[in-house]
N, C-alpha and C positions, 0 to 999 in steps of 0.2 A: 974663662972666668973660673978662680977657684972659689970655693966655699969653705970655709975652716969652722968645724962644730965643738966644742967643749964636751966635755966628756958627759956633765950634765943635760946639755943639750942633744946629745945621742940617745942618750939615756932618756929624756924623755918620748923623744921620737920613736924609738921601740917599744915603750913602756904604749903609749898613743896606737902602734899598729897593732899590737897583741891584745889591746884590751878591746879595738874596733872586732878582729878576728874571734875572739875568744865571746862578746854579745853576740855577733850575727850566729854565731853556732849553735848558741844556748837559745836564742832567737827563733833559729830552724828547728831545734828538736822542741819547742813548744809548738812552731806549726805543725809539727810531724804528729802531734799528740803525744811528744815522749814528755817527761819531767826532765829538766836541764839537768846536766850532771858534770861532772870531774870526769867526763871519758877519758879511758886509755889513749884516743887517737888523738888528743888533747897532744898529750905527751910525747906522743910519734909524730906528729907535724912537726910541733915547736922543740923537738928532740932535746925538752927538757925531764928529767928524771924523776917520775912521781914520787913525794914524799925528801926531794933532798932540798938542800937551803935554797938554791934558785927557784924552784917550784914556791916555797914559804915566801919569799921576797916577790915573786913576780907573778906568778898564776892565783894562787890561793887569794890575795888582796883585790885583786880583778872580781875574782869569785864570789868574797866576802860582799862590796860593793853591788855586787849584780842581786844580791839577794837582801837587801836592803842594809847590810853590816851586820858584823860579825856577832853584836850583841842579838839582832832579834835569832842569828842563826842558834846560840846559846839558849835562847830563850825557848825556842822550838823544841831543841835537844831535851833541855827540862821540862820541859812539859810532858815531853812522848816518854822518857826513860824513868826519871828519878820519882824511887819508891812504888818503880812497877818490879814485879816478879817473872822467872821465867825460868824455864825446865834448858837445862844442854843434856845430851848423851856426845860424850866425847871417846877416845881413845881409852885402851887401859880399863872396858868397860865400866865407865865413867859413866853416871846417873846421879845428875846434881841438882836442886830447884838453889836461885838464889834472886838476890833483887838488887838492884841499885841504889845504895844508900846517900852517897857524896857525887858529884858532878861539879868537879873544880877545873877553873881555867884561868892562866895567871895574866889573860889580856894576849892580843893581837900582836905584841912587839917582843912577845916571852916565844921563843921557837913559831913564829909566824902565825900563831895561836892552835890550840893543843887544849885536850881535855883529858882530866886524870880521875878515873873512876876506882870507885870506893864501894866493894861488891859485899853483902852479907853471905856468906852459905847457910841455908837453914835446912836443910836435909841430901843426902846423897851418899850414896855409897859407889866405889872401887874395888878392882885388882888392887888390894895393897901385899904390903910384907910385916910380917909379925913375927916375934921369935920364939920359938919354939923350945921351951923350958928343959926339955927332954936331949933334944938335939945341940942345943945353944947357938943353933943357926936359925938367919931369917927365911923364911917359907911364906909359898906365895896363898895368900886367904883370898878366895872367890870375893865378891859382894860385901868386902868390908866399910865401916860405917867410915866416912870420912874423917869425922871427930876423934874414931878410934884410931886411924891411920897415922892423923898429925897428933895425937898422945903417944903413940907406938914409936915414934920417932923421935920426941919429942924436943931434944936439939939442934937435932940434922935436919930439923924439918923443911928446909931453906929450899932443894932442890923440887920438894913436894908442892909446896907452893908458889915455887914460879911454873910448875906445870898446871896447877890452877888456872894460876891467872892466866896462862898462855891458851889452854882451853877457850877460859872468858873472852880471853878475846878476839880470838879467832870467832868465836859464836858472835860476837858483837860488832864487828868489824864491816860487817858489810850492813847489818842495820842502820849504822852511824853513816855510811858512805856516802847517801841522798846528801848528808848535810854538807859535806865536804870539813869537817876540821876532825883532824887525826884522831887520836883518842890512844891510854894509856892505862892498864890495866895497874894501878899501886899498888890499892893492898886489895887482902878479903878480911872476911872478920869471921 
């Protein structure tokens, strides 16, 4: 006997076994007493790629579902983050308090759903570079004020600030993780 499946019908059939695998797991780390999560060995069974479009189309949706969808997971997200404050010490002796102003996401079918944060800085200071009137070179200033740093620059500012945000988000990245949807540091202000 042969069986001949459509492409859709494959597709749901694996879609069916990965979401049965993918509860009983989340399932077991609630008996374990852990909080279900996006584990790495997620990704090492189903040797799908954390974070690439197969993961977004096929794990993440699972995921969303399992946690009652994607809107309470957003709803969660705002609750715990937007318009709290929070200190990083990063690289580059970096010492920054800032808060989370914005908390956008353009829906579940925009990049498999994704959030794009919108961070205030309201104090902190860097290793920046400043020019030195004397010399007409830039020279390294211990502890300078951030605000001074991106006035100091105040063009070129571009690479200073995706080192910001890159900071941001590396500091955030693994707070947001529980939730499972990505996150995307846009701007600061």
């Amino acid at each position: 006997m042969k069986l001949i499946l459509t492409e859709a019908q494959y597709r749901q059939l694996t879609e069916e076994n990965l979401r049965e695998f993918l509860y009983s797991f989340w399932n077991n780390q609630k008996k374990q007493g852990e909080d279900p999560s996006l584990d790495d060995i997620i990704f090492q069974v189903t040797d799908i790629r954390k974070n690439s479009r197969e993961d977004h189309q096929s794990i993440r949706p699972i995921w969303y579902r399992y946690n009652g969808g994607y809107e309470k997971l957003l709803k969660k997200i705002n609750e715990e983050f937007l318009n709290k404050e929070f200190h990083l010490e990063g690289r580059e002796n970096l010492k920054m308090d800032f808060k989370i102003d914005n908390i956008e996401s353009y829906g579940i079918d925009v990049y498999g759903g994704s959030v794009d944060i919108t961070c205030q800085i309201f104090d902190g200071t860097v290793d920046g570079y400043a020019l030195n009137p004397e010399t007409e070179e830039m020279e390294m200033v211990p502890n300078m004020y951030i605000g001074d740093q991106l006035a100091e620059l105040e063009y070129d500012s571009s690479d200073f600030e995706d080192f910001l945000k890159n900071e941001i988000f590396s500091f955030l990245e693994p707070k947001f993780e529980k939730y499972g949807v990505p996150i995307h540091v846009e701007s600061i202000l």
